[in-house]
matplotlib code that plots the C-alpha trace (Angstrom):
import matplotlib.pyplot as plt

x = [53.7, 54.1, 52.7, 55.5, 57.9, 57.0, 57.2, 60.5, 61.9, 60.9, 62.1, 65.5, 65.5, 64.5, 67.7, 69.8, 68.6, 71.0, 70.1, 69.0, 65.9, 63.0, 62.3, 65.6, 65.7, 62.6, 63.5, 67.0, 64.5, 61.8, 64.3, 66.6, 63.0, 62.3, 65.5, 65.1, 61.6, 62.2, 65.3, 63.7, 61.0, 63.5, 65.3, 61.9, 61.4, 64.5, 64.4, 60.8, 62.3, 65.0, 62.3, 60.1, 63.0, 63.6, 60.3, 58.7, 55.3, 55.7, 55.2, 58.5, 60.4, 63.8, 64.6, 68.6, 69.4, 72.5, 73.9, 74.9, 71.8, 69.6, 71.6, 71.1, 67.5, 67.3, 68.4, 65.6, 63.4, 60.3, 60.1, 59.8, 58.0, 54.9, 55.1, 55.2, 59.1, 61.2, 64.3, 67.3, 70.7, 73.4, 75.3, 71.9, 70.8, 70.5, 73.7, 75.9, 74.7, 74.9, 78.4, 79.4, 77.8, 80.6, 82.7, 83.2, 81.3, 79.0, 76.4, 77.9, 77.0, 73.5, 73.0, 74.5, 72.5, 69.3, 70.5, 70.9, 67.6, 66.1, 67.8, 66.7, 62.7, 61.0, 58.5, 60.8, 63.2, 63.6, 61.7, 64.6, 65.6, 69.6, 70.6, 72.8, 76.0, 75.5, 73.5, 74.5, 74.3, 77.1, 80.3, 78.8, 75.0, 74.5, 75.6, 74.0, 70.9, 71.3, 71.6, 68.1, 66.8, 68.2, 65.9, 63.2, 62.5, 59.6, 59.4, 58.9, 55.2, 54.7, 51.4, 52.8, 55.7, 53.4, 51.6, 53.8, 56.4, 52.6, 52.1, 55.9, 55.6, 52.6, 53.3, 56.7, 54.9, 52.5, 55.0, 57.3, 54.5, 54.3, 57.4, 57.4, 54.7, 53.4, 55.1, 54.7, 50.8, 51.9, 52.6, 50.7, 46.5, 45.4, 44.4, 41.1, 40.2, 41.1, 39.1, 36.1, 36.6, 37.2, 33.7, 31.8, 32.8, 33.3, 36.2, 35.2, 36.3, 37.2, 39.6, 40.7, 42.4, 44.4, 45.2, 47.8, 48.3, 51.2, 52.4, 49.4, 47.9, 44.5, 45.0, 46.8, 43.3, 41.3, 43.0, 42.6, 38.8, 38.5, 40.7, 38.2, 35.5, 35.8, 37.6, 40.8, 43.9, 43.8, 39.9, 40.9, 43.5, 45.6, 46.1, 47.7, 49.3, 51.7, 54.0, 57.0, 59.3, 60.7, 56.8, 56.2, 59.0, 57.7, 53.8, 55.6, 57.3, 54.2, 52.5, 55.4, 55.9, 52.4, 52.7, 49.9, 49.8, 49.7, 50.3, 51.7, 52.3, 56.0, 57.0, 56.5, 54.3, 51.3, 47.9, 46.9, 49.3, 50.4, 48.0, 49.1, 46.0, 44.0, 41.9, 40.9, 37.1, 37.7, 34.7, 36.4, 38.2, 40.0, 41.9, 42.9, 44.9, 46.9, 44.5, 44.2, 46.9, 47.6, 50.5, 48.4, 47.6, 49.1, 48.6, 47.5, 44.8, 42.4, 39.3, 40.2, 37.6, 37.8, 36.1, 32.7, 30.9, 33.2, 36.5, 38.4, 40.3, 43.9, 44.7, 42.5, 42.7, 39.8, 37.1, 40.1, 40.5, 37.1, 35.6, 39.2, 38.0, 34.7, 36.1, 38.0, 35.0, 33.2, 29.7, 26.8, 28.4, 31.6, 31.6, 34.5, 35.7, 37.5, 39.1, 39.0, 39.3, 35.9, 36.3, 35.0, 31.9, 30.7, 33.3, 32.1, 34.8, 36.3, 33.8, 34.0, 29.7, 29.1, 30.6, 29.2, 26.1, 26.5, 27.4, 24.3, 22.3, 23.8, 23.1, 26.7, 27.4, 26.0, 27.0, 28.8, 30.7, 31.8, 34.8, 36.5, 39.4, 42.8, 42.6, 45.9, 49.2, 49.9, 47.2, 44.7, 42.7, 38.9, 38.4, 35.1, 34.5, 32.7, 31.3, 30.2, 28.5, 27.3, 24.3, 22.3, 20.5, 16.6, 15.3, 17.5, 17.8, 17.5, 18.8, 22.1, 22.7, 24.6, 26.3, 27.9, 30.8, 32.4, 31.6, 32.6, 36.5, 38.7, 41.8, 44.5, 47.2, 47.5, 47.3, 45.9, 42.5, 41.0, 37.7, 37.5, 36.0, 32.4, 32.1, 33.3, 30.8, 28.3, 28.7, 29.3, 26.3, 23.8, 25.5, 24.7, 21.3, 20.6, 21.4, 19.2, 21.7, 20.3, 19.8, 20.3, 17.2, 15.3, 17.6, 15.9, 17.2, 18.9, 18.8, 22.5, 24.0, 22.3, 19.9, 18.8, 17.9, 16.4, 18.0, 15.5, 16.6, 20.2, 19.1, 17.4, 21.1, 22.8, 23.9, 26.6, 27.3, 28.2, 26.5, 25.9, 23.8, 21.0, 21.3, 19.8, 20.7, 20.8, 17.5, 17.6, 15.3, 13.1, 9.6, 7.6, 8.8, 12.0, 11.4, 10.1, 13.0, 15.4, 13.3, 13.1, 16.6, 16.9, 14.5, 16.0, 19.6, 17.9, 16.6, 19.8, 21.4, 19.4, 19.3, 23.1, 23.0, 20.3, 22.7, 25.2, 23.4, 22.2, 25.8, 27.2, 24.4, 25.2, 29.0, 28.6, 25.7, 28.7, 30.5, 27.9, 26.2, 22.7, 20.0]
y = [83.3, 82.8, 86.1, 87.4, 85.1, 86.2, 89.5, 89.5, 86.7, 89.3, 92.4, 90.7, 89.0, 92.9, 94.4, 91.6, 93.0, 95.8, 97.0, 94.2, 94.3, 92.3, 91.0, 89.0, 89.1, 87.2, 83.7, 83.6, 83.6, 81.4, 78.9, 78.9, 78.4, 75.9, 73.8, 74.2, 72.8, 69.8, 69.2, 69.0, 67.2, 64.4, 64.4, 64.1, 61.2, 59.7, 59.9, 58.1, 55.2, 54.8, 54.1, 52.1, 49.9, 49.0, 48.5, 45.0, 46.0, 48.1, 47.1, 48.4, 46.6, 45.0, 42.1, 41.6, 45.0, 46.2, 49.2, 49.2, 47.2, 50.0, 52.7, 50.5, 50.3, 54.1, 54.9, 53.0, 56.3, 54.2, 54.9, 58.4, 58.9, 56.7, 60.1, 62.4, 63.2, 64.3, 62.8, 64.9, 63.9, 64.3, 67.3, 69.0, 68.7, 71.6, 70.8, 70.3, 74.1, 76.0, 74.1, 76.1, 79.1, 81.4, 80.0, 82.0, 79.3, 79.0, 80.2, 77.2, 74.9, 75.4, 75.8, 72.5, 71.2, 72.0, 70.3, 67.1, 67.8, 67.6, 64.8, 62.4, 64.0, 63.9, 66.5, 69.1, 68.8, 71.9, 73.9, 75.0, 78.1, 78.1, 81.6, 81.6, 81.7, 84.8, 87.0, 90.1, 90.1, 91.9, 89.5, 87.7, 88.4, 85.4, 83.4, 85.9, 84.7, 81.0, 81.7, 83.4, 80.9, 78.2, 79.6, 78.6, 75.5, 73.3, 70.6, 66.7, 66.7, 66.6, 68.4, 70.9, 71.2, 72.0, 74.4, 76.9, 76.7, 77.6, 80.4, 81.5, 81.5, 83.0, 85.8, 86.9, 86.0, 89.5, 91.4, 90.7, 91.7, 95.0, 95.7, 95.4, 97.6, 97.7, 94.5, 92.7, 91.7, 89.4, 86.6, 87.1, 88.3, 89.4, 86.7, 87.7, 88.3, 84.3, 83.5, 85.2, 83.4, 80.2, 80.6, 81.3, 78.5, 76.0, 73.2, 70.3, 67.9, 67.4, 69.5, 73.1, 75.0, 78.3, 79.7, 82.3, 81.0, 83.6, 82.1, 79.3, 81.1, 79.7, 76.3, 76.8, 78.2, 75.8, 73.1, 74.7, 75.2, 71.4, 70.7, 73.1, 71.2, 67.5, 66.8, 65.9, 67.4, 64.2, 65.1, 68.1, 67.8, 70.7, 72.0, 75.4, 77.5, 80.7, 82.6, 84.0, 81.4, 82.4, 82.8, 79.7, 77.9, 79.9, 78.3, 74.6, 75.4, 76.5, 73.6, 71.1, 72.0, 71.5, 67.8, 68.6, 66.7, 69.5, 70.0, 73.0, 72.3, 71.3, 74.9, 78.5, 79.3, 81.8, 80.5, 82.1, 80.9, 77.3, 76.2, 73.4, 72.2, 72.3, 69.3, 70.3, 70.2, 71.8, 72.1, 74.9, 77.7, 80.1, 83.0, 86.9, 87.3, 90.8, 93.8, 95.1, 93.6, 95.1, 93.1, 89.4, 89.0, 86.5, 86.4, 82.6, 83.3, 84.5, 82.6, 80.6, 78.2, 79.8, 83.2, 81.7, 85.2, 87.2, 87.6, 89.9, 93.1, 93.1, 95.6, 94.5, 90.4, 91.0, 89.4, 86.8, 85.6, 85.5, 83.2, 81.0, 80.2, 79.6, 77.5, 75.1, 74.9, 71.4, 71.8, 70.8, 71.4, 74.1, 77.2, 80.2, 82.7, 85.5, 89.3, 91.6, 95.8, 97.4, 98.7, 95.0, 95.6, 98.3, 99.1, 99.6, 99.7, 97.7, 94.7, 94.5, 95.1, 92.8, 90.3, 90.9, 90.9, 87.7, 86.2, 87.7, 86.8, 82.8, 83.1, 82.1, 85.1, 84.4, 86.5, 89.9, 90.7, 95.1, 94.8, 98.0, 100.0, 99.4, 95.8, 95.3, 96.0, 96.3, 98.6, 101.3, 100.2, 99.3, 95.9, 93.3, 89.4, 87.6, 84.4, 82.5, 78.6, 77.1, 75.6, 78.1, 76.4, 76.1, 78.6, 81.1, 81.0, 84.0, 85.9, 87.6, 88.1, 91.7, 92.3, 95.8, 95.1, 98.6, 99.7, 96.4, 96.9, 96.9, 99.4, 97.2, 99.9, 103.5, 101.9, 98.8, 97.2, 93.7, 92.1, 90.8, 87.0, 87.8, 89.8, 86.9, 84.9, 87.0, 87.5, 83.5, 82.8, 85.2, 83.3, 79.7, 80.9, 82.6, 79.7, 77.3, 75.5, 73.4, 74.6, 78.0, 80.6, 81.8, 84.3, 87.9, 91.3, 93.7, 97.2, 98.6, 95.4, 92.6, 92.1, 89.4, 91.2, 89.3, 89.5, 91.9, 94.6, 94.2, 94.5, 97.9, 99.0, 98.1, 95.1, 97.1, 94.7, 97.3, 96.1, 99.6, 100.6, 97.9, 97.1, 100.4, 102.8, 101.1, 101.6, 104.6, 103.6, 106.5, 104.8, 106.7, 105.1, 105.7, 109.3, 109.8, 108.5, 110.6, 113.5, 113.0, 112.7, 115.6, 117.7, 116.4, 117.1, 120.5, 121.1, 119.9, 122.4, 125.1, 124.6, 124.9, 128.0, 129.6, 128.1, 130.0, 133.2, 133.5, 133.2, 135.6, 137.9, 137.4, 137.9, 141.2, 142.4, 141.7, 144.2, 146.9, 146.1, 146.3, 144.5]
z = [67.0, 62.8, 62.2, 64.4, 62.9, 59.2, 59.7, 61.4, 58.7, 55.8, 58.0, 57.7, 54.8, 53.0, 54.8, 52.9, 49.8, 50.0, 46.0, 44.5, 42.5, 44.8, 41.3, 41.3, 44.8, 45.7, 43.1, 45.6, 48.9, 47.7, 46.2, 49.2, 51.5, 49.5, 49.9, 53.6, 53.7, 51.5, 53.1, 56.5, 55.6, 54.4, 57.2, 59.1, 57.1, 57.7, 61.5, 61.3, 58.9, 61.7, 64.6, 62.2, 61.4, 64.7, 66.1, 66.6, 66.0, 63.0, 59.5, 58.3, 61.0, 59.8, 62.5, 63.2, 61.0, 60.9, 61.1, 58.1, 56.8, 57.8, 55.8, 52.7, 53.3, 54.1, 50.1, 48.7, 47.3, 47.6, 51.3, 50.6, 47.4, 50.1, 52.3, 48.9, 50.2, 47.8, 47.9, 48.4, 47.5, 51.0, 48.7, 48.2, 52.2, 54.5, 56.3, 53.6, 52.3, 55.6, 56.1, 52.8, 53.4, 54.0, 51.2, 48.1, 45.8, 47.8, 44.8, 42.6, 45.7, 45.4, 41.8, 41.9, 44.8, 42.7, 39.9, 42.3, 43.0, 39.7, 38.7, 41.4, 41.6, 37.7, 38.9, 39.7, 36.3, 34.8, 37.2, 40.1, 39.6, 39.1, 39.1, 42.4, 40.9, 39.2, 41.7, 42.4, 45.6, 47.8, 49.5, 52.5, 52.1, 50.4, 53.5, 55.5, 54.1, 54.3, 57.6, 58.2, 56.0, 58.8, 61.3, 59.6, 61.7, 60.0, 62.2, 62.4, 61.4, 57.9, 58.2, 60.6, 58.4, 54.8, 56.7, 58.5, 54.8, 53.2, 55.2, 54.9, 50.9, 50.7, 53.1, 51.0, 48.0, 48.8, 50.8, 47.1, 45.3, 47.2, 46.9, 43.3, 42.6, 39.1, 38.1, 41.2, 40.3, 37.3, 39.7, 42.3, 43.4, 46.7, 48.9, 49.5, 45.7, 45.4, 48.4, 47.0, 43.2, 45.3, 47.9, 44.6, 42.8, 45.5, 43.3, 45.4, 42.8, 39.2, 37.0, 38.1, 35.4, 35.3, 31.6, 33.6, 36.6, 38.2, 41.6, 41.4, 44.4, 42.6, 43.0, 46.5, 48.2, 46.3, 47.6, 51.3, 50.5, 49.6, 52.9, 54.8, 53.6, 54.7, 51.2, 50.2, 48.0, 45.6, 44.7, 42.3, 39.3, 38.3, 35.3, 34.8, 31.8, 32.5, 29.8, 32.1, 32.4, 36.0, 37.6, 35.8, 38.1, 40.8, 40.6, 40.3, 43.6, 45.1, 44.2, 44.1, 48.3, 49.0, 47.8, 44.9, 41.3, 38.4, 34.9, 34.1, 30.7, 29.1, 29.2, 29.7, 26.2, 25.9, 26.1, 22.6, 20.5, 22.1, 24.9, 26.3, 27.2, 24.2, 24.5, 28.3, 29.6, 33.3, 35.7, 37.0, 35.6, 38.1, 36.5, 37.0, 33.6, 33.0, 32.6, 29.2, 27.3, 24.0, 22.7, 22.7, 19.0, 16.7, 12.7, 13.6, 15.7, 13.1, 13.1, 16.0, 17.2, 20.4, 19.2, 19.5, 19.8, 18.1, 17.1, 19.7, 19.2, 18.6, 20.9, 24.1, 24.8, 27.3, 25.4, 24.3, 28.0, 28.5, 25.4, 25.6, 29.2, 28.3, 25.3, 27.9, 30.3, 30.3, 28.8, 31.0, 34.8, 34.1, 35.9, 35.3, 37.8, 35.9, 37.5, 35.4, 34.6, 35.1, 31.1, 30.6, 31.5, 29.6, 26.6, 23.5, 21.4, 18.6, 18.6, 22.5, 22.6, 20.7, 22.1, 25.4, 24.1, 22.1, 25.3, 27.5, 25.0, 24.9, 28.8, 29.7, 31.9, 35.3, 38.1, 38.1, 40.4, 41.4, 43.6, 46.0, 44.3, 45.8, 46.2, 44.1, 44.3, 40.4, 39.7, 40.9, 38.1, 39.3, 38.7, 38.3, 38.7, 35.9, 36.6, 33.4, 33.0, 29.9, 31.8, 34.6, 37.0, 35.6, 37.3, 36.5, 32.8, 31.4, 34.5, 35.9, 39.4, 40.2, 43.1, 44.3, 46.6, 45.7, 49.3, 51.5, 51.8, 54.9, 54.9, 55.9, 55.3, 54.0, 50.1, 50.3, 51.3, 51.2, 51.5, 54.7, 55.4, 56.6, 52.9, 51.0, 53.1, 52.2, 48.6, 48.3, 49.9, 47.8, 45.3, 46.3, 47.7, 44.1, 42.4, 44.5, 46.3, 49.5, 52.8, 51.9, 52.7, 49.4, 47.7, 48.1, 45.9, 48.3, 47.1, 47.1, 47.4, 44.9, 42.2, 40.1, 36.8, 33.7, 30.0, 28.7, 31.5, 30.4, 27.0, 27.5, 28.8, 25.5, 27.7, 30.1, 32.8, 36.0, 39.0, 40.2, 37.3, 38.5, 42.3, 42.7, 46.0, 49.6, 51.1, 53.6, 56.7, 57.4, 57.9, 60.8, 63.3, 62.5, 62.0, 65.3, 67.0, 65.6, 66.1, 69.9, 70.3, 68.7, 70.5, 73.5, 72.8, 71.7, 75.0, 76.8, 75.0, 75.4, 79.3, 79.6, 77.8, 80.6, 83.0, 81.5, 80.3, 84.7, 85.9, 83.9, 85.4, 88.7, 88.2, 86.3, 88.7, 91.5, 89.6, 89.6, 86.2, 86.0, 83.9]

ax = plt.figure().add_subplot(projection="3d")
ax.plot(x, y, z, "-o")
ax.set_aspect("equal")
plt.show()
């Protein structure tokens, strides 16, 4: 029923955009969903307070209450702040908003609602997008969407409630993304390309850190793979970084609805120039950053202490992203997941070798990763995963596991493909069994698929990391056996063949003999 649901909310919600940009459009939806969901959930809350109050039995019970007794007790925040409610001023509800939606101001109403918002919830200051006022939107379709948004029904069970707005926000958050095209990927990865980082890495605990973090959709299935596994949300802390100010605002919704602690940083601000996080050890590192940026340098980033194996080129921040991660990774136990352009692996140019090769040599780089084309909806460009640690596990120093994926991808429409759940099993779990992890089978080399290959190998390639050029070909079965088989269905079909056609060649005798032919 919520697939159904999110496909017909976006259907409609798409026809409101009339011309609009889905860049601009897409801050209007989100922040309006948003409003709904933390509105309900108060309200939720609320009604719960109510039936606590009055009952004997419960701790919160308030004996010989009055009416008016229980409304003061209802405005104490504390009550909510215990569920992780925000508390939402009575102009800034639901109600109030709908009430207003056909009124002329009604983009001033919720800019000022979100301001209410902010003021009474510390987390969320300075993160609401207020830009309701002045959308363009056409006379009515505002209120036309307030109204879809009303449809969105979350519930009275918190946990329902987080899950089906999860779902809601992630599925616009890709259908926006597609609809953006080339710009769309700055805010937002496939779904499956997380789950694979995430099954790799496993972030059961400790600090999880983004350097450009888009929509957060990193920490999002990180804390669903804790969740998965018997942990809980409070185990990991969050710490994120992104430079556009608006998909900053959108990854502190994400996370802010989901009832997650994160640090985000003060502001918007570039990880090169002013990370806010400079003094961050993470155990994990999670990141896809923008492919191939030429425009990163800064005249204050020359000899940076992050440029352990070699100072970067100006016009690629490839190797940048990489060695700043692996700057802001803790030392014994940190492990990186990074996406990016298959040029990574194997460029040459500009200082780009060498740096690779410092960084084989150190024995940081762990497993590589060859990923399907048309994964993204930014970018046809091929793209890799690079897994990097500071410490391998014993016995695989010296060693870098390759795995070709190139050829494991589902078409899930015309243009687009993803890696579907049993492939992310499998890669994770050659992975973990590669890497010794308990009570995994001993990992083996799979021609065409995996290969554990040693330094000195990689060395003898002028350390080019591309999977395909050391899993080998997938093995072809064609022992005897084999063989045989194939060659008795053949002869068989052969001679199936062949007695239709004396079938065919007699009856045409007969008819033509009928006729006065002779043979």
């Amino acid at each position: 029923m919520i697939e159904s649901f999110k496909k017909t909310l976006w259907a409609t919600a798409d026809k409101l955009r009339a011309n609009m940009d889905a860049a601009e459009y897409k801050h209007l939806v989100l922040g309006l969903i948003f409003v709904k969901y933390i509105s309900d959930t108060f309200a939720a809350r609320n009604a719960e307070l109510v039936k606590r109050f009055a009952d004997p039995a419960d701790e919160y019970h308030l004996p010989d209450a009055t009416p008016d007794d229980v409304a003061t007790e209802l405005e104490d925040r504390d009550y909510y702040r215990a569920a992780n409610v925000f508390w939402v001023p009575e102009a800034a509800r639901w109600e109030s908003i709908r009430a207003a939606a056909k009124q002329a101001n009604i983009g001033k109403r919720i800019d000022d609602a979100l301001t209410l918002i902010e003021a009474e919830n510390p987390t969320l200051k300075n993160i609401l997008d207020k830009r309701y006022a002045r959308a363009q939107l056409p006379d009515g379709k505002l209120g036309e969407l307030i109204d879809l948004v009303s449809t969105i029904g979350f519930g009275q069970d918190a946990a329902v409630a987080r899950d089906v707005l999860g779902q809601v926000y992630e599925y616009f958050l890709g259908m926006f993304a597609n609809a953006e095209g080339k710009r769309g990927g700055q805010f937002y990865t496939p779904r499956s390309i997380v789950k694979t980082l995430v099954a790799v890495l496993a972030p059961h605990h400790g600090k999880v850190y983004d350097p450009c973090c888009g929509s957060g959709g990193m920490f999002v299935q990180s804390e669903e793979f804790i969740e998965a596994h018997g942990g809980k949300r409070g185990d990991v802390s969050i710490y994120g970084q992104e430079a556009n100010p608006t998909t900053w605002r959108l990854a502190a919704m994400n996370l802010a609805i989901r009832g997650l602690d994160f640090d985000l940083g003060k502001e918007p601000a570039d990880s090169f120039v002013r990370d806010q996080h400079k003094d961050l050890r993470a155990d994990f590192v999670l990141a896809n950053p923008p492919f191939n940026i030429s425009d990163w340098w800064h005249g204050s980033l020359e000899g940076d202490a992050r440029w352990v194996y070699g100072d970067p080129p100006q016009g690629n921040a490839n190797y940048a992203w990489l060695q700043h991660m692996l700057h802001h990774l803790k030392p014994d136990t940190g492990r990186a997941g990074i996406v990016l352009a298959n040029g990574s692996m194997s460029s040459s140019q500009n200082n780009e070798g060498q740096i690779r090769a410092a960084m084989v040599e150190a024995d940081v780089v762990e497993v590589m990763v060859a990923l399907p084309g048309q994964l993204f909806f930014n970018t046809q460009i091929p793209a890799c995963l690079w897994f990097l640690t500071k410490r391998k596990a014993a016995a695989r120093k010296g060693e870098v596991l390759f795995i070709d994926a190139r050829k494991l991808a589902t078409m899930i429409s015309r243009v687009q493909c993803e890696l579907a759940d049993e492939v992310i099993d499998r890669i994770a779990s050659t992975v973990a069994a590669w890497r010794g992890d308990p009570p995994l089978p001993a990992y083996e080399d799979v021609a065409g698929f995996c290969r554990s290959v040693r330094l000195e190998e990689i060395a003898q390639h002028d350390h080019v990391l591309t999977p395909g050029r050391f899993v080998g070909a997938e093995k072809v079965e064609d022992d005897d056996e084999a063989f045989a088989l194939k060659m008795q269905t053949l002869t068989e079909k052969l001679g199936e063949q062949m007695a239709r056609g004396a079938e065919l060649d007699l009856l045409i005798r007969k008819k033509l003999g009928g006729l006065g032919y002779e043979f």
